[in-house]
C-alpha positions in Angstrom: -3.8 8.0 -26.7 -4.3 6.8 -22.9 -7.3 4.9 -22.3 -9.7 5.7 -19.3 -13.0 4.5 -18.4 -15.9 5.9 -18.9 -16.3 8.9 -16.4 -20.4 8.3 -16.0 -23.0 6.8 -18.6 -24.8 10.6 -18.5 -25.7 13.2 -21.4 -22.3 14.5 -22.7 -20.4 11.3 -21.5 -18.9 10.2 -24.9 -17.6 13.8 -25.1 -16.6 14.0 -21.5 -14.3 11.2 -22.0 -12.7 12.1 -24.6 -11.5 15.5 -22.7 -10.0 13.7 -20.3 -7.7 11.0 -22.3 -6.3 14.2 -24.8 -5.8 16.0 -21.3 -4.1 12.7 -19.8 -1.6 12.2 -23.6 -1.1 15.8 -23.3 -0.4 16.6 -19.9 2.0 13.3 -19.9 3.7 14.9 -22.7 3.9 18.9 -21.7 1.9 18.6 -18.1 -0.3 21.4 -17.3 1.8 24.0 -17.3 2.8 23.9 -20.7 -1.1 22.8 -21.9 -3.7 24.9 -22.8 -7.6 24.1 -22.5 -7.3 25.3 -26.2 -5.1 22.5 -26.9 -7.2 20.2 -25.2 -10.2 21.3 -27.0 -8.7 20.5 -30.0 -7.4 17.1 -29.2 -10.7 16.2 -28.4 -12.6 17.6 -30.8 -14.5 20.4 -29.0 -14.0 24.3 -28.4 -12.8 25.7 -25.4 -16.1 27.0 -23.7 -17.2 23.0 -24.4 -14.0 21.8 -22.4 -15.3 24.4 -19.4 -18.7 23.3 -20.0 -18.1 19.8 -18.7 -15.1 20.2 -16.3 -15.6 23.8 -14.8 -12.0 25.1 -14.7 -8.6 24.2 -15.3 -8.2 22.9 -11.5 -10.9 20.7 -11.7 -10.1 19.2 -15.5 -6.7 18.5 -13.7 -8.0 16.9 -10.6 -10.4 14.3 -13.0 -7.1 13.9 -15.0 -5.4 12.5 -11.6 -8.5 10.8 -10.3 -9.5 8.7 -13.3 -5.5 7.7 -13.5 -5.7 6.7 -9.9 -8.9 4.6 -10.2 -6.8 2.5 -12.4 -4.1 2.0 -10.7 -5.6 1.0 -7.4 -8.2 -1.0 -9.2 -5.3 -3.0 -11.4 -2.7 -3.5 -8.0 -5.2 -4.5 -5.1 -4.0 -7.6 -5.5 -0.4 -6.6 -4.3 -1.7 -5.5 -0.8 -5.2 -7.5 -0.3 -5.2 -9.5 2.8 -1.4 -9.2 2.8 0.9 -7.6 5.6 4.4 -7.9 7.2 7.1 -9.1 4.9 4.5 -11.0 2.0 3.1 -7.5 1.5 6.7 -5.7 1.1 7.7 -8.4 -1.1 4.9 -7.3 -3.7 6.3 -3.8 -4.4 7.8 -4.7 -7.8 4.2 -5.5 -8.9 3.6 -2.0 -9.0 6.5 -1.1 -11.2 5.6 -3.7 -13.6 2.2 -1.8 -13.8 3.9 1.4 -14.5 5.9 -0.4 -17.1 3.1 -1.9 -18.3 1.0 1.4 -18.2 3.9 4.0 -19.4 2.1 7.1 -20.4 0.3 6.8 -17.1 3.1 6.4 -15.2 4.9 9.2 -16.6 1.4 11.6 -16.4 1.7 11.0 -12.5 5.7 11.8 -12.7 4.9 14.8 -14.9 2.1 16.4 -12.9 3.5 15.7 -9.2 6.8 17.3 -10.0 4.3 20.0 -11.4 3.1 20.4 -8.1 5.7 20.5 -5.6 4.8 24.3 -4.1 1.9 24.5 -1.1 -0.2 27.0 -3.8 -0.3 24.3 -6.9 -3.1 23.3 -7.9 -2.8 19.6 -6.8 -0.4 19.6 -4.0 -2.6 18.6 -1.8 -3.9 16.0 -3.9 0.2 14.6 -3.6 0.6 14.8 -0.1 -2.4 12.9 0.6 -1.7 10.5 -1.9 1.8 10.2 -0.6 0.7 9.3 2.5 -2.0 7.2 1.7 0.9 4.6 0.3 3.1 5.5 3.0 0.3 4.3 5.2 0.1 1.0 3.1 3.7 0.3 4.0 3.5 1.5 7.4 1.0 -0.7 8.3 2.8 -3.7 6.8 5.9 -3.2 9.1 3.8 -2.6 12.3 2.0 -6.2 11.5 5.3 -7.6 10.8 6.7 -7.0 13.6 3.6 -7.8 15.8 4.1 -11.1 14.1 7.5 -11.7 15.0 9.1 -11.2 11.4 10.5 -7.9 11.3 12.5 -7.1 14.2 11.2 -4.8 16.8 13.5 -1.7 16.7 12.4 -1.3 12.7 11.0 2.6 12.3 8.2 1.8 10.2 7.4 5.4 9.8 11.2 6.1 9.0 11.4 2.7 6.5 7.9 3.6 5.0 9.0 7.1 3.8 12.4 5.4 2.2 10.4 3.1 0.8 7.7 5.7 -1.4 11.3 8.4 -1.8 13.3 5.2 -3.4 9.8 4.5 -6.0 9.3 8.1 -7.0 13.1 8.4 -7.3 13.2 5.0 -9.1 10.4 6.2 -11.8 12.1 9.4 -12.2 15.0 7.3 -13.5 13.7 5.4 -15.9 12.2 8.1 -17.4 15.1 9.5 -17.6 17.0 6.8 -18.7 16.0 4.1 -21.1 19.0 2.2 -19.9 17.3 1.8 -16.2 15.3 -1.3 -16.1 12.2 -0.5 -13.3 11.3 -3.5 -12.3 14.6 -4.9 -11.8 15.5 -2.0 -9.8 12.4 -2.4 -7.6 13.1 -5.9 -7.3 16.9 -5.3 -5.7 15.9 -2.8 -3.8 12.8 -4.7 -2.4 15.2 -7.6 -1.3 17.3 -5.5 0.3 14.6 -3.7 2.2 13.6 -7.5 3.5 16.6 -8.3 4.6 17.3 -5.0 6.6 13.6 -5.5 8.1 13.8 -9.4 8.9 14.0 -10.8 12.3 16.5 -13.3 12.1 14.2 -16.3 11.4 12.3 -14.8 8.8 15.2 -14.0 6.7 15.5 -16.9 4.2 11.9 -16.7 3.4 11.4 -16.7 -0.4 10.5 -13.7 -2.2 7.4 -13.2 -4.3 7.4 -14.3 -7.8 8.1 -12.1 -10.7 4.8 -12.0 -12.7 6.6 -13.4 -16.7 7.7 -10.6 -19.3 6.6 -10.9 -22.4 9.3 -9.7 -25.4 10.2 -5.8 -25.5 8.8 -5.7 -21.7 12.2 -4.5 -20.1 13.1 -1.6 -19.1 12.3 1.5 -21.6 15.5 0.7 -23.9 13.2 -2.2 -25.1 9.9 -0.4 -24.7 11.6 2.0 -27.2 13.0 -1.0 -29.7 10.0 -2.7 -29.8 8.4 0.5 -31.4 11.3 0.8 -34.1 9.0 -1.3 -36.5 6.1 0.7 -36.3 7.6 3.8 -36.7 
């Protein structure tokens, strides 16, 4: 079961909590559409007027689901972008699919739900589009220091690079979730390189990348995610 923090130290939190992780394992495996509150209920251990008790509605269950996910992420990767910009920041991206590889079952709840949510009337598509360009933002940002800097050169697009940048990650999850053969992080980390080198100024070009944060065993791509489980099975 995916693990999430306590939503608030109130009456009902204990209970609360455990709504939202069977929501999160279920939704990862099924997503909404194909997850009942019912099924929740069970899950957790409580009817389904006591899931509408403490979360109102479907939408808003949904919208705590993807909230309480994204307060981890951010929390666990504001390293990768704090006080960095320009090339040092782009060279951090494959930190964040080590924490999807790291965090699997969240990483696959966010796939799940935002292909869920790809029509203007979804529940959560606006919740994607911000988000969306929240980290397009990110990246946007970084360019336009770079090349206020001097290390990317000045005809980059950052609006046009930054867009490439969050279609290649969602396209690049997709894949390995798709594929146990796809290893994430070594994707990220070619495709990051080559993103560098397309944006560098000429001088800035043999800069070193950032160091790959050690693997431990099994922490591959899904293939070994998947082999490392075999004994437990």
């Amino acid at each position: 079961m995916t693990t999430v923090e306590d939503p608030r130290r109130a009456p009902g939190g204990e209970t609360k909590r455990a709504i939202l992780e069977a929501a999160m394992t279920l939704y990862a495996r099924r997503g909404v559409k194909g997850t009942g509150l019912a099924a929740i209920g069970q899950a957790a251990g409580v009817t389904h007027a006591g899931v509408l008790y403490h979360f109102g509605s479907s939408r808003k269950l949904l919208l705590a689901v993807l909230d309480a996910r994204d307060r981890r992420f951010w929390r666990e990767t504001a390293e990768t972008w704090a006080g960095r910009s320009g090339l040092d920041a782009l060279r951090r991206m494959p930190r964040l699919a080590e924490w999807n590889r790291d965090n699997w079952e969240l990483a696959k709840l966010f796939t799940v739900l935002q292909s869920e949510n790809l029509d203007e009337d979804d529940e959560a598509h606006a919740y994607f589009v911000e988000r969306r360009r929240r980290v397009r933002g990110r990246i946007e940002r970084a360019i336009q220091e770079g090349r206020r800097r001097g290390e990317i050169r000045p005809d980059a697009d950052a609006r046009t690079k930054a867009d490439e940048a969050v279609a290649f990650m969602d396209g690049a999850q997709m894949s390995a979730m798709l594929d146990p053969q796809v290893d994430l992080v070594a994707v990220f980390e070619s495709y990051t390189e080559a993103l560098v080198r397309d944006l560098a100024a000429r001088r800035a070009r043999r800069s070193p990348r950032a160091p790959r944060a050690p693997r431990g065993p099994g922490s591959g791509g899904r293939a070994s995610r998947v082999e490392s489980r075999g004994g437990r099975r």
